[in-house]
N, CA, C and O atoms as CSV, one atom per row, in Angstrom:
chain,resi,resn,atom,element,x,y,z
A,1,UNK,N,N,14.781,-14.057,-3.095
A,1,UNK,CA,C,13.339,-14.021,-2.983
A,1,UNK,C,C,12.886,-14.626,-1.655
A,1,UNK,O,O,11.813,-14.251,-1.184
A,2,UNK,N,N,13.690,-15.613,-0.966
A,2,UNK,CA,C,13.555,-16.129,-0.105
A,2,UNK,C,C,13.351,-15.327,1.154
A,2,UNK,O,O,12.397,-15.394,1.929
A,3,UNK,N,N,14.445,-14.539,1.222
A,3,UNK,CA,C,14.582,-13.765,2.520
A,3,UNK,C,C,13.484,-12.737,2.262
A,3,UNK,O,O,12.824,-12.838,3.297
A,4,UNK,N,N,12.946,-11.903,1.588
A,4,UNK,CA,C,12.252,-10.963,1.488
A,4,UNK,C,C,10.658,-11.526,1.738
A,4,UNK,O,O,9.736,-10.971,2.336
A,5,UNK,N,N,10.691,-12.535,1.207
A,5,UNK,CA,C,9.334,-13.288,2.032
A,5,UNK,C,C,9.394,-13.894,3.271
A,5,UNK,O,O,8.403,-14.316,3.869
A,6,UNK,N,N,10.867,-13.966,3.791
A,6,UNK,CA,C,11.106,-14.079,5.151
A,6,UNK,C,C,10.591,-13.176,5.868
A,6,UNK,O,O,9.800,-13.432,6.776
A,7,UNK,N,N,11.000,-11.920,5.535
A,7,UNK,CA,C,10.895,-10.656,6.200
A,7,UNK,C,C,9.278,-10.366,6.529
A,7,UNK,O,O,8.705,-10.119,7.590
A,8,UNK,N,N,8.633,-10.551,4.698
A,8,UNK,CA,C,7.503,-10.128,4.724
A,8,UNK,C,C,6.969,-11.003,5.909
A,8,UNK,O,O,6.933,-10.241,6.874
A,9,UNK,N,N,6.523,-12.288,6.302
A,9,UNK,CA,C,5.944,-13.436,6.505
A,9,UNK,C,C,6.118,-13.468,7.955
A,9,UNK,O,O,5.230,-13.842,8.721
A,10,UNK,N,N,7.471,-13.004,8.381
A,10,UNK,CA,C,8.055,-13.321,9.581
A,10,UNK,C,C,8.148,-11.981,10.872
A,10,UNK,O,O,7.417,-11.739,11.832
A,11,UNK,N,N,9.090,-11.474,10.477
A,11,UNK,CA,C,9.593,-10.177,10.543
A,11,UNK,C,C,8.476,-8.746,11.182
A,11,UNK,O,O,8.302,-8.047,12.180
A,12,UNK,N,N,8.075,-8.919,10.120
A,12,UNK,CA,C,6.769,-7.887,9.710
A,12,UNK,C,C,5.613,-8.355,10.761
A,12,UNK,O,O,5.079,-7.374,11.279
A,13,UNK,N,N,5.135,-9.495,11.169
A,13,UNK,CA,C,4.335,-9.392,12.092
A,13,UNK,C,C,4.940,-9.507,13.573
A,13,UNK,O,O,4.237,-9.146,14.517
A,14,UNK,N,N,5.650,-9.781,13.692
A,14,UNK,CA,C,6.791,-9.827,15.469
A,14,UNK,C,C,6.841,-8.177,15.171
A,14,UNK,O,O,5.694,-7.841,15.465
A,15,UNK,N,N,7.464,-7.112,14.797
A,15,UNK,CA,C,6.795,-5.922,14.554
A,15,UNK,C,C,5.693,-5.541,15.204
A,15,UNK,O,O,5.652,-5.087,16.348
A,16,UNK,N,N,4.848,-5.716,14.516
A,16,UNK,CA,C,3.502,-5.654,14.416
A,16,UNK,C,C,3.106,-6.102,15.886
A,16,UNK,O,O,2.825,-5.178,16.650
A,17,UNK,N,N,3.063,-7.010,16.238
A,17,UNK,CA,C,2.523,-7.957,17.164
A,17,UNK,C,C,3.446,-6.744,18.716
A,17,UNK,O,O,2.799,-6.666,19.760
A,18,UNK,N,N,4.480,-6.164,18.665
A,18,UNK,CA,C,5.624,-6.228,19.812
A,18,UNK,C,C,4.984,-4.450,19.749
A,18,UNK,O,O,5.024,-4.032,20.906
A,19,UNK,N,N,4.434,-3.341,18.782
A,19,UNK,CA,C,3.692,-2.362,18.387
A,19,UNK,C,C,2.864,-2.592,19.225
A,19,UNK,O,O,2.822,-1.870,20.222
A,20,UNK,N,N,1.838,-3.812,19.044
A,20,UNK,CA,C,0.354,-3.312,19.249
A,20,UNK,C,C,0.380,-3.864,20.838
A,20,UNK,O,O,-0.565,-3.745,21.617
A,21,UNK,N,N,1.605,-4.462,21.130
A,21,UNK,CA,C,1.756,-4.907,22.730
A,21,UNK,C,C,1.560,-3.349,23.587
A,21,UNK,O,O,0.747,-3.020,24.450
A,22,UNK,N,N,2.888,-2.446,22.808
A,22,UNK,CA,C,3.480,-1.837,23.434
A,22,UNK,C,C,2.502,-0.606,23.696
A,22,UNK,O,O,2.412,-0.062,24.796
A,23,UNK,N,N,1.788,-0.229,22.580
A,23,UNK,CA,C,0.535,0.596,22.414
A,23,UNK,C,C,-1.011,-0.273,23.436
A,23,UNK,O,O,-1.923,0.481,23.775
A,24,UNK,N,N,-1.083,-1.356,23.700
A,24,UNK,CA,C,-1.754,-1.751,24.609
A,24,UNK,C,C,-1.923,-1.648,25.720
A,24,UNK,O,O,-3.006,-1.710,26.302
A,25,UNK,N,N,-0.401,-1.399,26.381
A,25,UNK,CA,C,-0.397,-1.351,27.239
A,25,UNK,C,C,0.109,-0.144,27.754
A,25,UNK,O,O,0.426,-0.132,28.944
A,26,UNK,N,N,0.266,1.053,26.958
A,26,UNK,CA,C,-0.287,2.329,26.921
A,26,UNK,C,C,-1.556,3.060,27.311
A,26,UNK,O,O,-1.689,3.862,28.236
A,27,UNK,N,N,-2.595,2.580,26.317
A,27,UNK,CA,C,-4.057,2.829,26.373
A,27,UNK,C,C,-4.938,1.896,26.476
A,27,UNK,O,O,-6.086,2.020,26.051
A,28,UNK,N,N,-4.460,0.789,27.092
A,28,UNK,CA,C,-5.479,-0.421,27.230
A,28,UNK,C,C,-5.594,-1.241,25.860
A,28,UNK,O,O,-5.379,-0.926,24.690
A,29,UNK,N,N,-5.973,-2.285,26.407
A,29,UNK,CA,C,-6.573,-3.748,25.327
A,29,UNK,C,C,-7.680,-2.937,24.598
A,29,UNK,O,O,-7.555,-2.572,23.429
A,30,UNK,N,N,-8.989,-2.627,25.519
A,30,UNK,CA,C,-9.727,-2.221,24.577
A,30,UNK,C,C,-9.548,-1.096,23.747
A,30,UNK,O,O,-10.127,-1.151,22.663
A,31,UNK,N,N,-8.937,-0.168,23.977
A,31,UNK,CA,C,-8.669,1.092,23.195
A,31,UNK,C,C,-8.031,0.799,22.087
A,31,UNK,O,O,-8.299,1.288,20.989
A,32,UNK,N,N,-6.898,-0.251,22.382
A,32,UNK,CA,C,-6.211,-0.459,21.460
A,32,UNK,C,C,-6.891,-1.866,20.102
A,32,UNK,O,O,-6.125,-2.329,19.257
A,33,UNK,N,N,-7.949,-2.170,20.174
A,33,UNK,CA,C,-8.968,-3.390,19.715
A,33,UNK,C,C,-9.475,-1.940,18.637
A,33,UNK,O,O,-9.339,-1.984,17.415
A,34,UNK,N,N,-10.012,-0.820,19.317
A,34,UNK,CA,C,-11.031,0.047,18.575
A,34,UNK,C,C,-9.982,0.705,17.532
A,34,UNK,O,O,-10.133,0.527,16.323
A,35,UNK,N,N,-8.773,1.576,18.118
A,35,UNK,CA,C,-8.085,1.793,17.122
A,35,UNK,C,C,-7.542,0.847,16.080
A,35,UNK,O,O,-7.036,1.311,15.058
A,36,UNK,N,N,-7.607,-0.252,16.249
A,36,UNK,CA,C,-7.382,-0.958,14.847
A,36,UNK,C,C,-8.397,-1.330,14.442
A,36,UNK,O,O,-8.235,-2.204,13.591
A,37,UNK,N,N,-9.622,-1.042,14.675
A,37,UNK,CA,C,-10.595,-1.442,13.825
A,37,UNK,C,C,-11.049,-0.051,13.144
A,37,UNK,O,O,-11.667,-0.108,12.081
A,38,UNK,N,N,-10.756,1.206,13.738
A,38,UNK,CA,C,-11.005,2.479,13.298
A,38,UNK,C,C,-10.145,2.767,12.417
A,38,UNK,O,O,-10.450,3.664,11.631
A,39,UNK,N,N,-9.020,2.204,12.297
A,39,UNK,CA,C,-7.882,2.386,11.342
A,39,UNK,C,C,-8.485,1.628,10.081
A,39,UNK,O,O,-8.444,2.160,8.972
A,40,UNK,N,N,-9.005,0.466,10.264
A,40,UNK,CA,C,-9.547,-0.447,9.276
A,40,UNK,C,C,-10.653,0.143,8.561
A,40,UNK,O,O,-10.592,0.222,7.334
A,41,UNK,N,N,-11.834,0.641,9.307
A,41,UNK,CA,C,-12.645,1.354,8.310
A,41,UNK,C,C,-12.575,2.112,7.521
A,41,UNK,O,O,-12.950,2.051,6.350
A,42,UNK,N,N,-11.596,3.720,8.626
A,42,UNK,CA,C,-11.659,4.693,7.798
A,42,UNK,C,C,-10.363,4.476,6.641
A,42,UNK,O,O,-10.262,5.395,5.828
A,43,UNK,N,N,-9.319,3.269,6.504
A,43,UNK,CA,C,-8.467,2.910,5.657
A,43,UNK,C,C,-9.342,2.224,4.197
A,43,UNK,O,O,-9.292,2.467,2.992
A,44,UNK,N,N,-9.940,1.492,4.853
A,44,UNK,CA,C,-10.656,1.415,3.709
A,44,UNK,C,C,-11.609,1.928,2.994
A,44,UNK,O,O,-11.947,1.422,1.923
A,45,UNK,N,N,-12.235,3.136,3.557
A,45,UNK,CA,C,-13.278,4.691,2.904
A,45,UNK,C,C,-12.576,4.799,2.024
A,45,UNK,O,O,-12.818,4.482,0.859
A,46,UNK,N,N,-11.378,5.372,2.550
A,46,UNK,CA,C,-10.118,6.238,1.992
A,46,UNK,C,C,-10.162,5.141,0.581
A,46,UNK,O,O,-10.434,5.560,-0.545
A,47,UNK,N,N,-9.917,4.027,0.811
A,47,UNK,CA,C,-9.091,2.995,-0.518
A,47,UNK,C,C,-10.663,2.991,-1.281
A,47,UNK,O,O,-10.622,2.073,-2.099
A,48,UNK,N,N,-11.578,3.440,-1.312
A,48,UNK,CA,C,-12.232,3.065,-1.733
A,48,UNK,C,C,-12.268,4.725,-2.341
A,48,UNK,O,O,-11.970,4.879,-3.525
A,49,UNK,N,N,-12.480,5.422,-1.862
A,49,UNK,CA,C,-12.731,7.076,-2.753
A,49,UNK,C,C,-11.888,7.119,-3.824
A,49,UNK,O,O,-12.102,7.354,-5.013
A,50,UNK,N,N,-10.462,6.742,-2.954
A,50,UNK,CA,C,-9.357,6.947,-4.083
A,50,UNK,C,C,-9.390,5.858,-5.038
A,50,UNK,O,O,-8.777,6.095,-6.078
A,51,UNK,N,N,-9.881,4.864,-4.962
A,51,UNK,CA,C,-9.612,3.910,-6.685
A,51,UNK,C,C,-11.165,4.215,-7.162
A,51,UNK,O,O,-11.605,3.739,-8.209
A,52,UNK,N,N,-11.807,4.903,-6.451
A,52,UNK,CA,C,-13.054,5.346,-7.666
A,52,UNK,C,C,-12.661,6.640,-8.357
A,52,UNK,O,O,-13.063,6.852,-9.501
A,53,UNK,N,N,-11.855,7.560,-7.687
A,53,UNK,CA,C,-10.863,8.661,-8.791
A,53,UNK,C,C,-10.275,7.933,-9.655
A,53,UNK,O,O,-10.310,8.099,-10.875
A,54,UNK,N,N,-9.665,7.033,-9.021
A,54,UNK,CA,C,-8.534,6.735,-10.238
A,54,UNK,C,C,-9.026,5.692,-11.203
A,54,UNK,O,O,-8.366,5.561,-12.234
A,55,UNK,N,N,-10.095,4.920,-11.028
A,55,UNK,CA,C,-10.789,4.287,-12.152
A,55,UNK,C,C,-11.329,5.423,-13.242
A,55,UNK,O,O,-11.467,5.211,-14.447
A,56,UNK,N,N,-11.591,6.620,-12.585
A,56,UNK,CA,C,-12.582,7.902,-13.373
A,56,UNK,C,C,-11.458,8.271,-14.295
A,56,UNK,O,O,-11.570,8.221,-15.520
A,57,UNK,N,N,-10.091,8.741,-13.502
A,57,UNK,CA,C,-8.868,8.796,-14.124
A,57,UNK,C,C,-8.483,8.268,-15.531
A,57,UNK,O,O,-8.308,8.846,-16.604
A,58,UNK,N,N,-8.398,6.679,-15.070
A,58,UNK,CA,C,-8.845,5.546,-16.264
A,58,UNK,C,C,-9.410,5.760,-17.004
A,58,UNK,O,O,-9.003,6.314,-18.026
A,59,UNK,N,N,-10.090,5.557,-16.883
A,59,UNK,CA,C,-11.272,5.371,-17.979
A,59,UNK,C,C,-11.226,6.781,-19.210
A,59,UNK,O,O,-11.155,6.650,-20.432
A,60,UNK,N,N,-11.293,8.130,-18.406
A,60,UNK,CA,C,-10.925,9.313,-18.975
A,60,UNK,C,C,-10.104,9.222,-19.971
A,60,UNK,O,O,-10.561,9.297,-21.111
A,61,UNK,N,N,-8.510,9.014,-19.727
A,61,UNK,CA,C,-7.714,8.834,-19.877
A,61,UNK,C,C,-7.716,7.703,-21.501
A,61,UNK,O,O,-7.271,8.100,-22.577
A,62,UNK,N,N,-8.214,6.555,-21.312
A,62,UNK,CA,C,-8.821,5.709,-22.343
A,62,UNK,C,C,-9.688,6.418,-23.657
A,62,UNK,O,O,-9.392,6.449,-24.851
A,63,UNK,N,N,-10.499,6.793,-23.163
A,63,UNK,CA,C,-11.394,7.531,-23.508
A,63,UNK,C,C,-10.870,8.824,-24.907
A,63,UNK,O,O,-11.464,9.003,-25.970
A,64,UNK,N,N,-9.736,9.468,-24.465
A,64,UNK,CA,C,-8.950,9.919,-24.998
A,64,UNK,C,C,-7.882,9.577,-25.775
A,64,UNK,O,O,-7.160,10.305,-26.456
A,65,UNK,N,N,-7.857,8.503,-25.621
A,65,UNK,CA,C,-6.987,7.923,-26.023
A,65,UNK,C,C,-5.198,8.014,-25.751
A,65,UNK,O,O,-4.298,7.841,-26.573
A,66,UNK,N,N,-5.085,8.451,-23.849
A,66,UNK,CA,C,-3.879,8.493,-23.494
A,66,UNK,C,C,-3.817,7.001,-22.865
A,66,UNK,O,O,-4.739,6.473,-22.243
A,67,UNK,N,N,-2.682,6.481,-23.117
A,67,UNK,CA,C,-2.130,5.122,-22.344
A,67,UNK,C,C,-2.029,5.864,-20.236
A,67,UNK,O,O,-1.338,6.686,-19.634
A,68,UNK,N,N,-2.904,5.141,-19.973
A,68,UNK,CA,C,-3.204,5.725,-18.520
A,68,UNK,C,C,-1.868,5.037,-17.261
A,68,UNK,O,O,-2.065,4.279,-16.311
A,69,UNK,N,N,-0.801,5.542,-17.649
A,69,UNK,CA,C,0.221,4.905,-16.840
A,69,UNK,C,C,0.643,5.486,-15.501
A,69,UNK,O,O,1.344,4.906,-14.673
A,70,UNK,N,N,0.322,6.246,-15.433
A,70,UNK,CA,C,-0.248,6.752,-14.155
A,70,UNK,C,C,-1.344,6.053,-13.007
A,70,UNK,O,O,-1.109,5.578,-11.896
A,71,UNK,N,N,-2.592,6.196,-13.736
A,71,UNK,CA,C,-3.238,5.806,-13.041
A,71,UNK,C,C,-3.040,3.970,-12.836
A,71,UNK,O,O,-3.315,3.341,-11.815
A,72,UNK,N,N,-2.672,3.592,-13.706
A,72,UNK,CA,C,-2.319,1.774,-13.541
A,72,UNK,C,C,-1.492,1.735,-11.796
A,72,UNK,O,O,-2.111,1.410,-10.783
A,73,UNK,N,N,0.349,2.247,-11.823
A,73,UNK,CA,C,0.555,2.564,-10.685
A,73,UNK,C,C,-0.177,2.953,-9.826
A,73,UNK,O,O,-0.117,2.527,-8.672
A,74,UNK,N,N,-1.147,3.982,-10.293
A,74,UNK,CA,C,-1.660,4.559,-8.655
A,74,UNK,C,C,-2.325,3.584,-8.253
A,74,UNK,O,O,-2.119,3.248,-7.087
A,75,UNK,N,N,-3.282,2.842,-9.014
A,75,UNK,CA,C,-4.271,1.819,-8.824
A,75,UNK,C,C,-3.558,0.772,-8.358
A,75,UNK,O,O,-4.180,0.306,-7.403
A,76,UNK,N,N,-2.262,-0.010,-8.615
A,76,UNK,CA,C,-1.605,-0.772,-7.719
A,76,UNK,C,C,-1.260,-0.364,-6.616
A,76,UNK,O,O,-1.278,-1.265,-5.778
A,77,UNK,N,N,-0.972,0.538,-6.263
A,77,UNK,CA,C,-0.377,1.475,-4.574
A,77,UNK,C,C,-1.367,1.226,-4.140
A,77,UNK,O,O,-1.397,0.573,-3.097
A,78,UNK,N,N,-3.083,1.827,-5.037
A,78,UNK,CA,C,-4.101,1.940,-3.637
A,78,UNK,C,C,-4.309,0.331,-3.608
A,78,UNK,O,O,-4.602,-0.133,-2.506
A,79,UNK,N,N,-4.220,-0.355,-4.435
A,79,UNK,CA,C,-4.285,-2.042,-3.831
A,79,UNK,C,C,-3.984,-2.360,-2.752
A,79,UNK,O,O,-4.688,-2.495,-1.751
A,80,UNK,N,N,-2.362,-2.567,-2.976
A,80,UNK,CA,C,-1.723,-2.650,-1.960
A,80,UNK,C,C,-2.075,-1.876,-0.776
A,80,UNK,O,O,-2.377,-2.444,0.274
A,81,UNK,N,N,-2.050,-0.658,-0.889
A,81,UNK,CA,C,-2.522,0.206,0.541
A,81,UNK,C,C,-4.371,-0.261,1.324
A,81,UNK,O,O,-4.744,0.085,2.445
A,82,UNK,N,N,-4.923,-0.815,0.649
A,82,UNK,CA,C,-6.116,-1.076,0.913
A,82,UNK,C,C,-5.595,-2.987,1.694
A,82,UNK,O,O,-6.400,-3.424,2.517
A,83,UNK,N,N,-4.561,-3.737,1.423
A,83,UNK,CA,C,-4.648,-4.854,2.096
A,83,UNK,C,C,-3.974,-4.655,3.317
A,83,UNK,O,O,-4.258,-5.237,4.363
A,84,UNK,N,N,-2.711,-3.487,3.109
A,84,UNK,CA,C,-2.204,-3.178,4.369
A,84,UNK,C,C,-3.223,-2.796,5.526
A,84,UNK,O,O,-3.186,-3.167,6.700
A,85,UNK,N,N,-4.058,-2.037,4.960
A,85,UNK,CA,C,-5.111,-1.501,6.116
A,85,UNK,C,C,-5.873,-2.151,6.724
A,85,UNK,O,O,-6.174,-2.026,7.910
A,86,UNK,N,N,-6.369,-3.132,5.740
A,86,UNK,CA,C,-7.090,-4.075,6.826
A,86,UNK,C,C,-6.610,-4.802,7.565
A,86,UNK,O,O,-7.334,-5.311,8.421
A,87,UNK,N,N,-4.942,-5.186,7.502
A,87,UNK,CA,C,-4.234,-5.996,7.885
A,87,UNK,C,C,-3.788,-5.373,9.578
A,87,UNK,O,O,-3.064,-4.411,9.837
A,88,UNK,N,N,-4.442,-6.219,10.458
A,88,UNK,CA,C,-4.592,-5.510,11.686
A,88,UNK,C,C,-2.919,-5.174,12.076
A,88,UNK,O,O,-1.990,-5.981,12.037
A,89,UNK,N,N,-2.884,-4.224,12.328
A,89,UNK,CA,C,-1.484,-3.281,12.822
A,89,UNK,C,C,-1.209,-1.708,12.711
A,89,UNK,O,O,-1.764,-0.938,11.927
A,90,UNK,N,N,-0.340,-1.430,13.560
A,90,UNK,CA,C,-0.108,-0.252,13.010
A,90,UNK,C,C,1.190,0.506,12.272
A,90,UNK,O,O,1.455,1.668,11.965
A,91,UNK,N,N,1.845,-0.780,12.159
A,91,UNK,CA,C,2.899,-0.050,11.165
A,91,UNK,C,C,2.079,-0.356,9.673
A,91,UNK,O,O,2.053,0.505,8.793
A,92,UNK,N,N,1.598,-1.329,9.557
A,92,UNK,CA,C,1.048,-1.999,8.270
A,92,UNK,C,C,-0.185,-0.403,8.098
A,92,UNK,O,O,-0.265,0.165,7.009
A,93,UNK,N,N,-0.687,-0.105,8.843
A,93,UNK,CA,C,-1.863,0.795,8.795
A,93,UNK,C,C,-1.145,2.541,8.089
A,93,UNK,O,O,-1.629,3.464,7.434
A,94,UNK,N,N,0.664,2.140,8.900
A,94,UNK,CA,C,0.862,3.640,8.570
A,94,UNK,C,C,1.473,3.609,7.149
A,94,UNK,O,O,1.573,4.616,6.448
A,95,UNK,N,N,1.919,2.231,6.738
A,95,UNK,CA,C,2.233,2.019,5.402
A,95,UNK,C,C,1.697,2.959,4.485
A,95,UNK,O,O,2.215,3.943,3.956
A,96,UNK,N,N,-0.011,2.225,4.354
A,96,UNK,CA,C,-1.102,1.971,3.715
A,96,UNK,C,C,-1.703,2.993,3.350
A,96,UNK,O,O,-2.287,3.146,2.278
A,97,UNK,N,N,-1.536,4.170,4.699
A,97,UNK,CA,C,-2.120,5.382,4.785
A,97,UNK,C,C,-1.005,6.224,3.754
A,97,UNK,O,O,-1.018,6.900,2.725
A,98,UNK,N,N,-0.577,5.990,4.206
A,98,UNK,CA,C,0.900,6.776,3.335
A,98,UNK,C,C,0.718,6.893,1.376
A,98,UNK,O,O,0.865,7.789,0.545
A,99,UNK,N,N,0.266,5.205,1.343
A,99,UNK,CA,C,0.030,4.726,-0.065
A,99,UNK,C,C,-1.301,5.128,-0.715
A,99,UNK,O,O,-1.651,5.153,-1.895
A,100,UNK,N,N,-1.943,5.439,0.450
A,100,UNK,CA,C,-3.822,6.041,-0.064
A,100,UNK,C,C,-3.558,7.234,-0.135
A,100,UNK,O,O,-4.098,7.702,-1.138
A,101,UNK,N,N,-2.893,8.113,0.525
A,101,UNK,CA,C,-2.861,9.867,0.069
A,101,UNK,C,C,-2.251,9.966,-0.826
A,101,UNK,O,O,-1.401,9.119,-1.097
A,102,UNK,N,N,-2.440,10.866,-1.472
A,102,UNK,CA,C,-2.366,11.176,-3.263
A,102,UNK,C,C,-0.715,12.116,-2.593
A,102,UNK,O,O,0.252,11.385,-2.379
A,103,UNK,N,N,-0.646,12.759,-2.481
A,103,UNK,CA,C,0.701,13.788,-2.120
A,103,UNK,C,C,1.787,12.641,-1.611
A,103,UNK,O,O,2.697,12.158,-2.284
A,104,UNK,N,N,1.455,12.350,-0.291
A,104,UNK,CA,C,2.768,10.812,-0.473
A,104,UNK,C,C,2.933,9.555,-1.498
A,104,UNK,O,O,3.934,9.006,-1.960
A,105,UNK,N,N,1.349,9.295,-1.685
A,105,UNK,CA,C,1.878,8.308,-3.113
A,105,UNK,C,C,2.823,9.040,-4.145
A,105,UNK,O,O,3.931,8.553,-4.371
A,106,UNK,N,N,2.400,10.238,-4.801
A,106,UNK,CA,C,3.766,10.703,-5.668
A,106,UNK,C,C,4.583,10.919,-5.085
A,106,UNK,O,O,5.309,11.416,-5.946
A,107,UNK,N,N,5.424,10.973,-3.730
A,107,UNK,CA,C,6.629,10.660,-3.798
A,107,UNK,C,C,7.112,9.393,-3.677
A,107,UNK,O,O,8.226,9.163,-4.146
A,108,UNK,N,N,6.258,8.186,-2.933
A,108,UNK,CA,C,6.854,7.163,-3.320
A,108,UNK,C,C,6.832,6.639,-4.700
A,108,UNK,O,O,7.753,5.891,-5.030
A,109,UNK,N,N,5.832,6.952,-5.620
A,109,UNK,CA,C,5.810,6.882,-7.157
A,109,UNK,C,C,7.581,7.277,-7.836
A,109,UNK,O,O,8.276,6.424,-8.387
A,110,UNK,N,N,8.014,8.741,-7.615
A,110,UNK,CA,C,9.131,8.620,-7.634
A,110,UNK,C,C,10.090,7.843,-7.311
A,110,UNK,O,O,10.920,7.924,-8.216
A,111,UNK,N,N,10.396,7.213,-6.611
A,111,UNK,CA,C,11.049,6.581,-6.202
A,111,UNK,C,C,10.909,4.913,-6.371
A,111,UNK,O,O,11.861,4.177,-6.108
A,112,UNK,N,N,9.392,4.313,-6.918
A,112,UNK,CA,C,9.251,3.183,-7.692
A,112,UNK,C,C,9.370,3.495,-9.243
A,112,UNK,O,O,9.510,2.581,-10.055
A,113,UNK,N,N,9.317,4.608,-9.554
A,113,UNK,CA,C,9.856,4.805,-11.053
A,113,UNK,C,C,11.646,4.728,-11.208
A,113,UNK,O,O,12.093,3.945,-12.047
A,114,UNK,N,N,12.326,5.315,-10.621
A,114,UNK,CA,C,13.532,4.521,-10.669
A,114,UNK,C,C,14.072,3.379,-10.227
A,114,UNK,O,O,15.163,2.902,-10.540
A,115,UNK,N,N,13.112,2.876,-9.344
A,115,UNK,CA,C,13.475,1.501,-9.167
A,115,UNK,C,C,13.532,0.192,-10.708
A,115,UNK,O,O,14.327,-0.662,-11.101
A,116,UNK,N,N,11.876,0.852,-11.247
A,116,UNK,CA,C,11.669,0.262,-12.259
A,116,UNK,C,C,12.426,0.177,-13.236
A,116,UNK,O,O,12.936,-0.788,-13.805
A,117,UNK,N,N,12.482,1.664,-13.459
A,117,UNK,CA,C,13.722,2.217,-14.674
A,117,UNK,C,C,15.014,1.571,-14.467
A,117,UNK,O,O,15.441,1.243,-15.574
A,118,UNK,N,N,15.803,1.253,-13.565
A,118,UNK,CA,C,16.964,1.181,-12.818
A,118,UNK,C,C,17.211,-0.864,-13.676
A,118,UNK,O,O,18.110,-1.345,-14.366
A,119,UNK,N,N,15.729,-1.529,-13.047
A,119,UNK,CA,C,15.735,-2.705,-13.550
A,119,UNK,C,C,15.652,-3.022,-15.312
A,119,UNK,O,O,16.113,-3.949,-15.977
A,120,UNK,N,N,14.823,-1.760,-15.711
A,120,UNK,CA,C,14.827,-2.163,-16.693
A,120,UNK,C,C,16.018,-2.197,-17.913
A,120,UNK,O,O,16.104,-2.966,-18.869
A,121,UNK,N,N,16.981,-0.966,-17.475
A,121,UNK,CA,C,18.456,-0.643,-17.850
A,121,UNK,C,C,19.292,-1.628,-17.560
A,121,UNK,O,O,20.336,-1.723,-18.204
A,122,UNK,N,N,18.968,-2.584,-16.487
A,122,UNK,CA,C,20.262,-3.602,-16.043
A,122,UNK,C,C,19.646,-4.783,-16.956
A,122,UNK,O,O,20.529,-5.640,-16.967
A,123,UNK,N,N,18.869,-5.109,-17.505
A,123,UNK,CA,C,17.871,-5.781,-17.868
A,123,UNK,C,C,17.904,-6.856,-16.881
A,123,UNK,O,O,18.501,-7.932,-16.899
A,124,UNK,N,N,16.925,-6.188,-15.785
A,124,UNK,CA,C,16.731,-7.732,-14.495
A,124,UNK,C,C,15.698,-7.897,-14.298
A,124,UNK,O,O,15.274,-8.299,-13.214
A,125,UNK,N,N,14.966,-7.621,-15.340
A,125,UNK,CA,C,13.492,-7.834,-15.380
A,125,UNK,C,C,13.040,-9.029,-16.777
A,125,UNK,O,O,13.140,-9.156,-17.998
A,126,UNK,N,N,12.527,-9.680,-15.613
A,126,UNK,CA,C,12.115,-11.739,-16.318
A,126,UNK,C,C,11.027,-11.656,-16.756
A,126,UNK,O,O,10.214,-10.953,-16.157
A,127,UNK,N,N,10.650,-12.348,-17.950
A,127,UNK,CA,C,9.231,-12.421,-18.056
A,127,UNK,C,C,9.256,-14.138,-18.309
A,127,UNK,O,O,10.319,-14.736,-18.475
A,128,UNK,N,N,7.930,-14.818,-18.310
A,128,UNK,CA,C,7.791,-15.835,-18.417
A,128,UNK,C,C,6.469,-16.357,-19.167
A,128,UNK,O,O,5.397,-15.902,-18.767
A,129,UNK,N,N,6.467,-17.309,-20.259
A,129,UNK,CA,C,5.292,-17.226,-21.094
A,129,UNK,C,C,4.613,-18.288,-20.226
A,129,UNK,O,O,5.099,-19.201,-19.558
A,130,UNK,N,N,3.056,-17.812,-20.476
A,130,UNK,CA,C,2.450,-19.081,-19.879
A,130,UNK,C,C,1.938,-20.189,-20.569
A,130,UNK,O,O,1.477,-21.146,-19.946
């Protein structure tokens, strides 16, 4: 757990930081100030259209009385994809974007469903009462 919050904490912004150098000094300081703030808005439109589908999703879904397990995941992706975006960068931005479109979220959905599945078969999944 250690190292992976290494990565996250550490890693991930020297990235980030060595990106937005290298893109700076491409198209300038200021160009490069606007594109991450243009990334930031229209990232968060986006996170915002898509978890008002997928609350509609929800709720629908409830409503009917289907267990909405779908939309729970999607609604964690667009979480997550909505902190990446504001999170000034542009790998973090291309994450995020990735996680807000509905066509790439299901394939990374695939691929967090066997992760899940994978843990839940080894049984390496902890719970803890509070």
């Amino acid at each position: 757990m250690f190292f992976k919050l290494f990565i996250i904490f550490t890693i991930i912004p020297v990235i980030e930081l060595s990106v937005l150098i290298k893109i700076g000094s491409t198209i300038g300081v200021l160009n490069t100030i606007i594109l991450v703030i243009f990334t930031a808005l229209v990232g968060a439109y986006l996170v915002k259209m898509e978890g008002l589908s997928v609350i509609t999703r929800f709720q629908n879904n409830m409503a009917t009385g289907i267990f909405p397990a779908e939309e729970i995941l999607d609604g964690a992706m667009i979480l997550v994809a909505g902190a990446l975006l504001i999170t000034p960068g542009v790998v973090t931005d291309i994450i995020g974007f990735l996680l807000v479109f509905p066509a790439s979220r299901q394939i990374i959905k695939r691929f967090l469903r066997g992760y899940i599945q994978k843990k839940i078969s080894d049984s390496d999944i902890r719970t803890h009462k509070l």
